[in-house]
C-alpha positions as CSV (number, residue, x, y, z in Angstrom):
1,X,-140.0,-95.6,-36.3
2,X,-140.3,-91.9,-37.5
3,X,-136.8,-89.5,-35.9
4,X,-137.9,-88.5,-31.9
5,X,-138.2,-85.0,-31.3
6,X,-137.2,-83.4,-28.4
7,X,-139.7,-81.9,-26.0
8,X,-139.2,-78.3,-26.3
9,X,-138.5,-77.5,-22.9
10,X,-136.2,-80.0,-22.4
11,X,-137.5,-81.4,-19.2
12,X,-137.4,-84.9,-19.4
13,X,-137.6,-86.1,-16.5
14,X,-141.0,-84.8,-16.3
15,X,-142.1,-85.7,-19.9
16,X,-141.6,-88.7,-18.3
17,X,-143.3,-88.4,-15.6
18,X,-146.4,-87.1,-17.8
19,X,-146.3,-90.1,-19.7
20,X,-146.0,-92.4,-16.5
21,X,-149.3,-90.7,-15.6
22,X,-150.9,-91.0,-18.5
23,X,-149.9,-95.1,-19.2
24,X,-151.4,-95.4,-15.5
25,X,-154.9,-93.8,-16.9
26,X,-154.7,-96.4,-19.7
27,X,-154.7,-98.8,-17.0
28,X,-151.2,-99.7,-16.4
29,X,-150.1,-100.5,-12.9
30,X,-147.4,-97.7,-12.2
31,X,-146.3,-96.0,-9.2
32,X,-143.5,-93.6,-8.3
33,X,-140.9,-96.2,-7.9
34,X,-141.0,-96.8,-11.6
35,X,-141.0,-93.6,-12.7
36,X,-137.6,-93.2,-10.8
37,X,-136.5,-96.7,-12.2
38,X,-137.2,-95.2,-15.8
39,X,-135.4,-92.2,-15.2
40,X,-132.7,-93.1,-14.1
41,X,-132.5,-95.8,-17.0
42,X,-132.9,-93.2,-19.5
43,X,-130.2,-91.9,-17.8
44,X,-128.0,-94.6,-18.4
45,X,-129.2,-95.9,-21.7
46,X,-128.9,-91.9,-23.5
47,X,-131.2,-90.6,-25.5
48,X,-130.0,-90.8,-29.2
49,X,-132.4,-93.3,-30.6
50,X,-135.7,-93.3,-30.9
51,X,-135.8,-97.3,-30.6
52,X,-133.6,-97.3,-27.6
53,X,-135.2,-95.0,-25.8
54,X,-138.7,-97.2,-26.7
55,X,-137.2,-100.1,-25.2
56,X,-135.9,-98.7,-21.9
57,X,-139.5,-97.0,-21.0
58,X,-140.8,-100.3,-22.2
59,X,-138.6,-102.5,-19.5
60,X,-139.5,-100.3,-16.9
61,X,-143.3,-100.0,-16.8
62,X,-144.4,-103.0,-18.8
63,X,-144.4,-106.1,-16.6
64,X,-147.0,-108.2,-18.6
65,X,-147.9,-109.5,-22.5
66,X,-151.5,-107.4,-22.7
67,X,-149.8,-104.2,-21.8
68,X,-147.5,-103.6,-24.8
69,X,-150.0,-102.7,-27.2
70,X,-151.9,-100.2,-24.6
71,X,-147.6,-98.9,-24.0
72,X,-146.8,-98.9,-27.9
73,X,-149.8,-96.5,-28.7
74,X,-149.6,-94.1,-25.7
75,X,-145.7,-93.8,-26.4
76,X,-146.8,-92.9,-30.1
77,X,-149.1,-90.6,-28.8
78,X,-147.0,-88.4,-26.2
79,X,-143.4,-88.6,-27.8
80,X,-145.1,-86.2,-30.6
81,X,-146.5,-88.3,-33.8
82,X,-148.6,-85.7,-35.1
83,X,-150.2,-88.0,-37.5
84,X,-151.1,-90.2,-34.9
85,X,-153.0,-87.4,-32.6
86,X,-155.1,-86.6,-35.7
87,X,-156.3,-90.4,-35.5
88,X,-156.6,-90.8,-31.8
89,X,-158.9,-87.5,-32.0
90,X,-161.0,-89.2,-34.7
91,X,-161.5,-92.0,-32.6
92,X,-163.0,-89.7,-29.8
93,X,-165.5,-88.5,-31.8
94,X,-168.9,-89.8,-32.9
95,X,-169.4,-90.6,-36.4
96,X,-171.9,-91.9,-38.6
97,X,-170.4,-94.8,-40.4
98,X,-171.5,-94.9,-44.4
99,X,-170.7,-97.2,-47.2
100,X,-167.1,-96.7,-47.0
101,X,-165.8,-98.5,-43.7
102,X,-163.4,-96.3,-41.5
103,X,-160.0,-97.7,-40.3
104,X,-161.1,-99.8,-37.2
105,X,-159.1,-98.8,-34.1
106,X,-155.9,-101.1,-33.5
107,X,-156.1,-103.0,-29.6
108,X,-155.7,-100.1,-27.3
109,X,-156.0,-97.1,-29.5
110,X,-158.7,-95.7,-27.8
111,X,-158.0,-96.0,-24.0
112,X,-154.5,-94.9,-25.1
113,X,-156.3,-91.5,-26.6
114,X,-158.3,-91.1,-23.7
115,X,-155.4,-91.3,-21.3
116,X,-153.3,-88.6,-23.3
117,X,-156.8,-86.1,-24.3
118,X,-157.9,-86.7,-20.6
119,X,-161.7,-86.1,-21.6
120,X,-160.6,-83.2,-23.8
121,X,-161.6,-83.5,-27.9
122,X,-160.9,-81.2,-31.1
123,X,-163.4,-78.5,-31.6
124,X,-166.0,-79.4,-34.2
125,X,-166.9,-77.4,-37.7
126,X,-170.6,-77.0,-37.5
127,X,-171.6,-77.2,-34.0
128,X,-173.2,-74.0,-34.3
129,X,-175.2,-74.4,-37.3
130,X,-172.2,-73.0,-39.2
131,X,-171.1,-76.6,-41.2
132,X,-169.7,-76.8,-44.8
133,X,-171.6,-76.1,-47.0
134,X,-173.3,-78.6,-49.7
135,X,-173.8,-81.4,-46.6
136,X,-177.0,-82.3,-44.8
137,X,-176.8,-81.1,-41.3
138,X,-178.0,-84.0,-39.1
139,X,-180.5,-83.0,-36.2
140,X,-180.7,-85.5,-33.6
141,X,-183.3,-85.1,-30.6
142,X,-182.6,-86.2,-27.0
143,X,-185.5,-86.1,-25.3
144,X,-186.4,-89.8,-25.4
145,X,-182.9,-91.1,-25.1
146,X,-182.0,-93.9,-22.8
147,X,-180.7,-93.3,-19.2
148,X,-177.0,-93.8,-18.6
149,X,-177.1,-96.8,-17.3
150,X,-179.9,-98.6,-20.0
151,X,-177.7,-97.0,-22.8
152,X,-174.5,-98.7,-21.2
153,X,-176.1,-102.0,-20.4
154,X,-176.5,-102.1,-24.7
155,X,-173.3,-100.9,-25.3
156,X,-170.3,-103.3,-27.1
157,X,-168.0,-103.8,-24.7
158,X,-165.0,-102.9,-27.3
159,X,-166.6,-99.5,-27.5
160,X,-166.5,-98.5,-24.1
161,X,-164.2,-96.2,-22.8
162,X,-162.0,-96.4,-19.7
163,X,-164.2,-94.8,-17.2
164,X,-167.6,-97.2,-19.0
165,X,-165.4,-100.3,-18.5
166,X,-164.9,-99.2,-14.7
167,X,-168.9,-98.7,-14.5
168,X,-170.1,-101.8,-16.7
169,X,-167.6,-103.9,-14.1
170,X,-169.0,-103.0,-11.3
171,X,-172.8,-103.9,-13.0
172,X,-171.1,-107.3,-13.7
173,X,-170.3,-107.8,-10.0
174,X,-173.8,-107.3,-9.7
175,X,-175.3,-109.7,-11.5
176,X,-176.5,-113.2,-10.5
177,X,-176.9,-116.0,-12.8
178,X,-179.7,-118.2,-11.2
179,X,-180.5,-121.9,-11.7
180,X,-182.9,-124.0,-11.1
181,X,-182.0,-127.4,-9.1
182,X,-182.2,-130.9,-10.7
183,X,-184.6,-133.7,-9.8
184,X,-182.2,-137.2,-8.8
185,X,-183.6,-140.1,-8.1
186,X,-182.8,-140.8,-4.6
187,X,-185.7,-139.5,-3.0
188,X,-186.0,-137.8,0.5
189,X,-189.0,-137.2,3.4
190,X,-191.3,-135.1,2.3
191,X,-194.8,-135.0,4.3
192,X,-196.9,-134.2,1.0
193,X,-195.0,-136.1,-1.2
194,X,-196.8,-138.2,-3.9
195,X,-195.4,-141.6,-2.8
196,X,-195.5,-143.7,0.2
197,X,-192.2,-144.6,1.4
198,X,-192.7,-148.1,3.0
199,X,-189.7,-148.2,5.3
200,X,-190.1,-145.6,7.1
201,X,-194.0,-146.1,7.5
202,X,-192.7,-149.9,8.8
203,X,-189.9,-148.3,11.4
204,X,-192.8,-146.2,12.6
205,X,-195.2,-148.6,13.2
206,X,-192.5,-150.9,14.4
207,X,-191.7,-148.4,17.5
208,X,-195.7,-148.8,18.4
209,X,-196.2,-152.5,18.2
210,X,-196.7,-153.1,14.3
211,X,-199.2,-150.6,14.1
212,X,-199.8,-148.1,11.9
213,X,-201.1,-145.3,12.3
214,X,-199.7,-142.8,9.4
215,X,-198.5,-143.3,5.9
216,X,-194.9,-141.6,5.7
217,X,-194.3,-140.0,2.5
218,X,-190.9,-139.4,-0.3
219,X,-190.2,-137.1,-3.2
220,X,-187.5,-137.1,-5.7
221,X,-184.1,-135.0,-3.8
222,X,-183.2,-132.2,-5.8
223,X,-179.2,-131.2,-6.4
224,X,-177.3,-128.0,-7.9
225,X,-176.1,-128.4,-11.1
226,X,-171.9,-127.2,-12.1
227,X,-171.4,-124.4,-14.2
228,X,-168.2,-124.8,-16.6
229,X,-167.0,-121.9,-18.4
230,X,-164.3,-121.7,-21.6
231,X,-163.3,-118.6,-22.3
232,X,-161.5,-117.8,-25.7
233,X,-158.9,-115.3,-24.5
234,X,-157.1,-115.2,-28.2
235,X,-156.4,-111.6,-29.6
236,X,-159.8,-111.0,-31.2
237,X,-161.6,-111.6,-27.8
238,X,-159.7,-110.0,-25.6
239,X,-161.6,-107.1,-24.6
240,X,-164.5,-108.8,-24.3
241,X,-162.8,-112.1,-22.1
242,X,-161.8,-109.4,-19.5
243,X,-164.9,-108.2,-18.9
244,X,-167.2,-112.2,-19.3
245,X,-164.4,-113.2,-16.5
246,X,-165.4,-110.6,-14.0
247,X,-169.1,-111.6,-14.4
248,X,-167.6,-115.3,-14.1
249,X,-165.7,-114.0,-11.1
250,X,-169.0,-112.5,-9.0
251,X,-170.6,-116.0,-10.3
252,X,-168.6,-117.7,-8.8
253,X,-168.1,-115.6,-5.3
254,X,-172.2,-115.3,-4.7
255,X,-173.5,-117.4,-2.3
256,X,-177.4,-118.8,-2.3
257,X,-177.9,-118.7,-6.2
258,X,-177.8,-122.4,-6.7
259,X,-174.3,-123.1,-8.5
260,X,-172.4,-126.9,-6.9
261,X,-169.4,-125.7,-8.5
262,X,-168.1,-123.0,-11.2
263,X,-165.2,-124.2,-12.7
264,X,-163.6,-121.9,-15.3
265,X,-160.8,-122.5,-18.5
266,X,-159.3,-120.1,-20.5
267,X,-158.1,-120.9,-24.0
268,X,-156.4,-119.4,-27.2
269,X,-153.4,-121.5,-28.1
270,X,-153.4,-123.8,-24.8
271,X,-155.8,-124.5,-21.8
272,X,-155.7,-123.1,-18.8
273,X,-157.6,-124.2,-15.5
274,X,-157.8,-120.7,-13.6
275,X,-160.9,-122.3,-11.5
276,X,-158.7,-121.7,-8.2
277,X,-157.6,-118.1,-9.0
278,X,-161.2,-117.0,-9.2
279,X,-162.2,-118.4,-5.6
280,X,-159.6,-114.9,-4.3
281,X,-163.0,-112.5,-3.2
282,X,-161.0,-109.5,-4.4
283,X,-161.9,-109.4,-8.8
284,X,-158.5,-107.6,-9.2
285,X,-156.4,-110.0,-7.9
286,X,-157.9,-112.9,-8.9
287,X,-158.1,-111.8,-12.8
288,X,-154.3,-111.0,-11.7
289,X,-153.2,-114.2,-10.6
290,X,-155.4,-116.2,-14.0
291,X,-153.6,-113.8,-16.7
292,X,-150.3,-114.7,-15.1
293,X,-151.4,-118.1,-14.9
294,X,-152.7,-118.2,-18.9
295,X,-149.5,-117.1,-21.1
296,X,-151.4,-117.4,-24.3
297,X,-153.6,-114.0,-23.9
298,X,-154.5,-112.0,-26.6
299,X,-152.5,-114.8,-28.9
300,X,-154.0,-117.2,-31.7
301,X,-156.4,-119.1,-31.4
302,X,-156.9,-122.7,-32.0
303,X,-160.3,-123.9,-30.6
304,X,-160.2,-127.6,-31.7
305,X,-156.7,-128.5,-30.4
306,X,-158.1,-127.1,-26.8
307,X,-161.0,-128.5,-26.8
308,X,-159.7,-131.8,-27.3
309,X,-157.4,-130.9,-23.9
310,X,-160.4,-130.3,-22.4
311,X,-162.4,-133.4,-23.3
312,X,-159.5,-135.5,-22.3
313,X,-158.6,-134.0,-18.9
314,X,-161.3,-132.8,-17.3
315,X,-164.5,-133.3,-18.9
316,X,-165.1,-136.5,-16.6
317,X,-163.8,-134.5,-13.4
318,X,-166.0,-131.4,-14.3
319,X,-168.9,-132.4,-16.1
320,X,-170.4,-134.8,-13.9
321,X,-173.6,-134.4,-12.5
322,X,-175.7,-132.3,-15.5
323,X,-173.0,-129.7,-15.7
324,X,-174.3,-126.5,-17.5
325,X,-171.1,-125.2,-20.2
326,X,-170.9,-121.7,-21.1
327,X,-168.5,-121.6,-24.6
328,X,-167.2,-118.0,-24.5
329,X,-165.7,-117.8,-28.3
330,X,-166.0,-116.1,-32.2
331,X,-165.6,-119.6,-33.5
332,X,-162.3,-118.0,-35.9
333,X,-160.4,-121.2,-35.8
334,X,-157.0,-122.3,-37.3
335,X,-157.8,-126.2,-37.2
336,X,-158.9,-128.3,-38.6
337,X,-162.5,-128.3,-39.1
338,X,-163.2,-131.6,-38.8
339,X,-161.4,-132.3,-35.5
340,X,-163.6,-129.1,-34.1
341,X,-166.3,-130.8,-35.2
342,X,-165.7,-133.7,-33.1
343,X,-164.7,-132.2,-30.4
344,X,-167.3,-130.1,-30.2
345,X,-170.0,-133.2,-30.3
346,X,-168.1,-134.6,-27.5
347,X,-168.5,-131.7,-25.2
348,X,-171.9,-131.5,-26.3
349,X,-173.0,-134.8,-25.8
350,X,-170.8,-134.8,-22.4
351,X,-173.2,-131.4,-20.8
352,X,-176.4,-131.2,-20.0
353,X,-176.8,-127.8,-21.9
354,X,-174.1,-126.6,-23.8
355,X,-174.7,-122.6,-24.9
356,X,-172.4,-120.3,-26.9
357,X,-172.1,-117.2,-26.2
358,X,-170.8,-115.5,-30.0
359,X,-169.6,-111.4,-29.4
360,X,-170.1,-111.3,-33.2
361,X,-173.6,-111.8,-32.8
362,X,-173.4,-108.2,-32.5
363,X,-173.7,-107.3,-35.8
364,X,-177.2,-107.5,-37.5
365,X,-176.1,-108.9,-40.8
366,X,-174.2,-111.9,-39.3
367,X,-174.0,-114.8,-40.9
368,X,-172.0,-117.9,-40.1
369,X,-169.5,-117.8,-43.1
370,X,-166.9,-118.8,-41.1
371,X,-165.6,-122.5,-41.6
372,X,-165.1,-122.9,-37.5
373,X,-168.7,-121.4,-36.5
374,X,-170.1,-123.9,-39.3
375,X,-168.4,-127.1,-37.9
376,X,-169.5,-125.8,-34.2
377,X,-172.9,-124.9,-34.8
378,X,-175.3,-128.2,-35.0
379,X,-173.5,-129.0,-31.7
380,X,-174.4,-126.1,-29.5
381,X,-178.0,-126.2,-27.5
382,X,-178.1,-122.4,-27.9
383,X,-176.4,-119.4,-29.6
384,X,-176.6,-116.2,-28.4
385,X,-174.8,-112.8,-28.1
386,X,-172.1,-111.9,-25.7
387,X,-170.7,-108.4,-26.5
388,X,-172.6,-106.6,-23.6
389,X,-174.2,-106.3,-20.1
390,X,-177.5,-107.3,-21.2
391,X,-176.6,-110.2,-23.4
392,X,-175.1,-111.6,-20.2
393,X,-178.5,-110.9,-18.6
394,X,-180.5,-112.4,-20.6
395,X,-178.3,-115.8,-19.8
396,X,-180.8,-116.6,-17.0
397,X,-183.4,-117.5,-19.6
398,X,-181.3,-119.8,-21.9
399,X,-180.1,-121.9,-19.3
400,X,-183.6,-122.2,-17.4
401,X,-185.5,-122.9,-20.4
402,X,-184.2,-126.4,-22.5
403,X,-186.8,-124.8,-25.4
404,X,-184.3,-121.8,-25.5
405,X,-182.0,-121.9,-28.7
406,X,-181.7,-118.3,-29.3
407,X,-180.5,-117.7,-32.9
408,X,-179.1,-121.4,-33.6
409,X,-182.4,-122.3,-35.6
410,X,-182.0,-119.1,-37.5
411,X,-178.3,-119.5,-38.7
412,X,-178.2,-123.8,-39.2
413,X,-181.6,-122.0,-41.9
414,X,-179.1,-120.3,-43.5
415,X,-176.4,-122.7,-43.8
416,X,-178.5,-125.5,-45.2
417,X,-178.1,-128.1,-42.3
């Protein structure tokens, strides 16, 4: 770590308290008891070294894994990296990406610069006309652009900012993901049903003397199908598990759209059944209680190894009944390819409709190089996007129509099988 500079004014106490605020914009749960905690550590501790002084801020506002990298770049921010302003203000600003790929932004980076810029950006050369010269000034008109909201429903949930992950969240606890009942086979009264139902014509005519004097008639019962959804929570899906769990979570808490059960698993290293946290009808406190309850969040990821937990512990207890399964994953994989594989036909063959939900479908020019999306592909009834609001939209159409593949056909063309 680069030498920390003093504030110039010396107050400390309330640098600190500025950079309590400004972790809290980022997201972090602080209050004033904290801030007095951290003072009064910093107190104790001194304030020689840099790396000290890291780690006692650190003990005293973060309380869980997924807030260290969110504390590591707002503390690189505030305690005066100059370098490291002149990158946070890049990523504030709109630019038009060209055959040279920028740096992509680290986990964090960007709420942590809008917590510290507070809205506020660099002034721009060019914005009145007045660019360097020698470069094509780029005009862009407005008139026809999307509302607010339509642009937001398309946006990638890792480019939002703070205050569009607050809006697209409470979209998410708007949406309803309808489905239509299943046909059984134990049939029930039904007065213009197709076939006769013999008993109870016989009871009928048995309460008038043997005579009868209507046909009674049945149809096939209809019942509500589970819906079972694995969420990859591993360092590379982070972002975009936080926000697929609060749609999970209003899923799960809406009454009269036709769900039996939701049952929900998060996985990146291990499996986690977080099915009971999600019942809490407050979103914050039941995403709360699952992240304590997974401990591999924003970890590594091994797909196969979980799946196989899954398939061996629950898949009878959870499956039953034509259970719909929503995979929630990049299918980047450490295992082995062949246990995936296998796995993954077993979870296939064990759902009525098993549909994949990829984030990196994002991307026009995907293609399915990866050895993990390979081995999962053939196994999968559908494959579509899931980096925004309206990708989980259109997830009403995949499961109502069997026909529905979205781009499997399209990417098993490509791979040969």
């Amino acid at each position: 770590m680069p030498a920390l500079e003093l504030p110039e004014d010396g107050k400390l106490s309330h640098n600190i308290a500025h950079f309590a605020r400004a972790l809290r914009r980022a997201g972090l749960p602080i209050g004033p008891g904290r801030v007095i905690d951290a003072i009064r550590a910093v107190e104790a501790a001194g304030f020689s070294e840099r790396a000290d002084f890291f780690w006692t801020l650190h003990a005293c506002f973060v309380s869980r894994p997924e807030q260290r990298a969110v504390f590591e770049q707002v503390f690189r921010l505030y305690w005066r990296d100059p370098q490291y302003l002149e990158h946070m203000m890049s990523l504030m600003l709109p630019a038009v990406r060209g055959v040279q790929e920028d740096r992509l932004a680290d986990a964090a980076e960007k709420r942590a610069a809008e917590a510290l810029l507070d809205g506020q950006g660099p002034d721009l050369p060019g914005r009145d006309g007045d660019g360097p010269q020698g470069e094509d000034q780029i005009e862009i008109d407005a008139t026809a652009t999307m509302s607010h909201e339509e642009r937001l429903r398309t946006l990638d949930f890792e480019q939002m900012s703070l205050a569009e992950v607050a809006e697209a969240k409470r979209m998410l606890a708007r949406l309803s993901l309808p489905v239509r009942p299943l046909l059984t086979r134990r049939m029930r009264a039904d007065a213009g049903g197709a076939r006769i139902d013999g008993r109870r014509t016989l009871r009928a005519a048995l309460r008038q003397g043997g005579e009868v004097t209507e046909l009674s008639r049945k149809s096939p019962g209809a019942r509500w199908p589970n819906l079972v959804v694995l969420c990859d929570i591993s360092g590379s899906m982070s972002q975009y598990s936080r926000l697929v769990l609060h749609f999970v979570h209003a899923v799960a808490n809406r009454r009269g759209q036709g769900w039996a059960k939701v049952h929900a698993f998060t996985f990146g290293t291990r499996l986690t059944n977080i099915t009971r946290h999600l019942k809490n009808r407050d979103v914050d406190a039941a995403l709360k209680a699952a992240g304590a309850e997974a401990q591999d969040w924003s970890g590594g990821t091994r797909i196969g190894t979980c799946l196989r937990a899954f398939n061996r512990d629950w898949s009878r207890r959870v499956l039953g009944q034509g259970a719909v399964v929503l995979l929630i994953t990049d299918g980047l994989d450490r295992d082995d390819t062949g246990a995936l594989a296998a796995e993954m036909e077993r979870l296939h063959l064990s759902s009525r409709r098993l549909i994949w939900l990829n984030p990196l479908l994002r991307w026009e020019g995907f293609a399915p190089r990866a050895t993990g999306i390979r081995a999962m592909l053939p196994h999968v009834d559908s494959f579509r996007a899931g980096h925004s609001i309206a990708s989980l939209e259109a997830l009403g159409k995949a499961i109502s129509e069997s026909r529905d593949s979205g781009e499997k056909a399209r990417l098993l063309a490509m791979i040969g099988a």
